[in-house]
N, C-alpha and C positions, 0 to 999 in steps of 0.2 A: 414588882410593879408591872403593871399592861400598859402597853406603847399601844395605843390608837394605830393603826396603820393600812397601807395600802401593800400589800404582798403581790410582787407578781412571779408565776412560775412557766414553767415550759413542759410540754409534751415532748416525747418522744420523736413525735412530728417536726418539732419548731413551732409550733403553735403558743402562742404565748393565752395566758388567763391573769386577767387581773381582779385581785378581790378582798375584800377589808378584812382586816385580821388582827384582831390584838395578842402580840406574843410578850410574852413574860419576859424581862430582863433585870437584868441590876442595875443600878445609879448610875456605873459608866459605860454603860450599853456594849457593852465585851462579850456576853452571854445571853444568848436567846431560845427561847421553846416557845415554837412553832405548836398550835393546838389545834387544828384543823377540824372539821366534823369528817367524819368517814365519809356521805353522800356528799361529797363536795369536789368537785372540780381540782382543788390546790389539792388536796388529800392525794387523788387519783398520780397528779403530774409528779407531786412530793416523793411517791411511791418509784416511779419513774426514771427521774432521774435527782433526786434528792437535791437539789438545789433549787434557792429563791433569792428575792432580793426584798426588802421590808423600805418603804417606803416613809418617812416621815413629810408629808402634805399638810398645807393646811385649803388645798385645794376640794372643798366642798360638794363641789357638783360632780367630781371623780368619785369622791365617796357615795354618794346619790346614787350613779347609775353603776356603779363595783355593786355596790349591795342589793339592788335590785337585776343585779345581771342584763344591764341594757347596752355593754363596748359588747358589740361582733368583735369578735377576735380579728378581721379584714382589718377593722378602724382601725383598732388598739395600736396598728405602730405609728399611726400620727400624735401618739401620746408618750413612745417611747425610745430608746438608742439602745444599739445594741452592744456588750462589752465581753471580751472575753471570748470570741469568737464564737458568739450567738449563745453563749452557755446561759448568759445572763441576758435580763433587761431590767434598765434601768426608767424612771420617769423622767422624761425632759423638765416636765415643774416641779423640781421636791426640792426640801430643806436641808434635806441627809439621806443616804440610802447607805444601806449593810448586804453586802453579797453573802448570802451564808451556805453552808453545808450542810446537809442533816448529819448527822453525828453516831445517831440511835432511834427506833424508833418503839414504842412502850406503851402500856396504859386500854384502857376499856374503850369499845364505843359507848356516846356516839361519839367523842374526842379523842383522840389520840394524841401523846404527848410526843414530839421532838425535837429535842435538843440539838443547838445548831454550832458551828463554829464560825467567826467570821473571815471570811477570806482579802475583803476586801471591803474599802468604804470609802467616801465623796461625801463632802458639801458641797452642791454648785447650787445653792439659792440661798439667798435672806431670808431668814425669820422677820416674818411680818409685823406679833405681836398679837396677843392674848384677845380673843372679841367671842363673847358668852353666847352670839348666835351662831359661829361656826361648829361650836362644844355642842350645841343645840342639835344642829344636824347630823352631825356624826350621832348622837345617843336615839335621835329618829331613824336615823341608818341601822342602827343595833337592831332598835325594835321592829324596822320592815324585812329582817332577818330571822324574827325570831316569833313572826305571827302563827307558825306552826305548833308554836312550842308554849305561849302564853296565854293568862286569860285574855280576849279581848277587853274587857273592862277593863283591864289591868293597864293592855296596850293604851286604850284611846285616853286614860285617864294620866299618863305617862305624856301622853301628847298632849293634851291639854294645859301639862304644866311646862313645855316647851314652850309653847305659842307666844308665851309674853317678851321670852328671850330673843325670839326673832322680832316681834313687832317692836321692842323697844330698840335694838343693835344691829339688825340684820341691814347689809347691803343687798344692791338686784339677788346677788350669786349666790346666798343664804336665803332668801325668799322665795327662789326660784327651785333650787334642791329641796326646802323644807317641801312647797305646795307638793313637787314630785312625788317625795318621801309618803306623806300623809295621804293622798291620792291614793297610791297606791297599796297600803297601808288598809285606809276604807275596802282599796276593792276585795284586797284578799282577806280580809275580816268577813264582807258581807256571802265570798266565795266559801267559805265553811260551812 
């Protein structure tokens, strides 16, 4: 199964990088592989110092600007705590967070597969509950990630069958990430 998520890792530096990442797990979320693309930021820090933390959010407008790369690493710790004596970061809004290990790392670009252990884990928020235009934005978030990699038709045809799921479900905070998403979306579409 792929867990939707928010990854955040560290540099060398202490620099923290936050960034949307669905890693592979099983039913009791015990076991996780980290899939990274190699040109990527989390790859780079992974490489580094092997440790993350996988974020379970249903905080939308985080996914928005993780996958468009728009938290300066400055902001980012108005979104985060630190645990572990800075080894980790955690998100102040999530549902669940897993501190993991990498384990091993294996596999072809552009992905690299890594297997993780979990060292540590936290609920410190409620689950909300299920709303088809948060699902909406996350899957626009995939695709404003992956506009290098698709057809454009493919893309905007993909949005287009979003669109109804926010207009019918969507509150401000989904309306607001989606126009983001799609915006942005168009520009690097028309930028090829």
């Amino acid at each position: 199964m792929i867990l939707e998520s928010i990854v955040t890792t560290v540099d060398d530096n202490g620099q923290v990088n936050l960034a949307p990442m669905g890693p592979r797990t099983n039913r009791s979320q015990t076991e996780f592989v980290l899939r990274p693309f190699t040109s990527s930021k989390t790859y780079r820090n992974l490489l580094q110092t092997r440790r993350a933390v996988i974020h379970v959010t249903d905080d939308v407008m985080l996914f928005a600007k993780a996958a468009l790369n728009q938290i300066d690493p400055l902001a980012a710790a108005q979104y985060l705590q630190p645990c572990q004596d800075n080894r980790f970061w955690i998100l102040k809004n999530c549902h669940r967070w897993f501190a993991v290990e990498v384990l091993e790392i294996h596999g072809q670009e552009p992905r690299i597969d890594m297997p993780c252990r979990v060292v540590n884990s936290g609920t410190p928020g409620t689950f909300f509950g299920f709303n088809r235009a948060k699902h909406a934005v996350i899957e626009a978030a995939i695709l404003a990630t992956r506009t290098h990699l698709l057809p454009a038709e493919q893309i905007r045809r993909q949005i287009d069958q979003l669109q109804p799921l926010i207009d019918k479900t969507a509150g401000p905070d989904e309306h607001e990430a989606f126009a983001l998403l799609t915006r942005t979306i168009d520009e690097r579409l028309e930028d090829r």
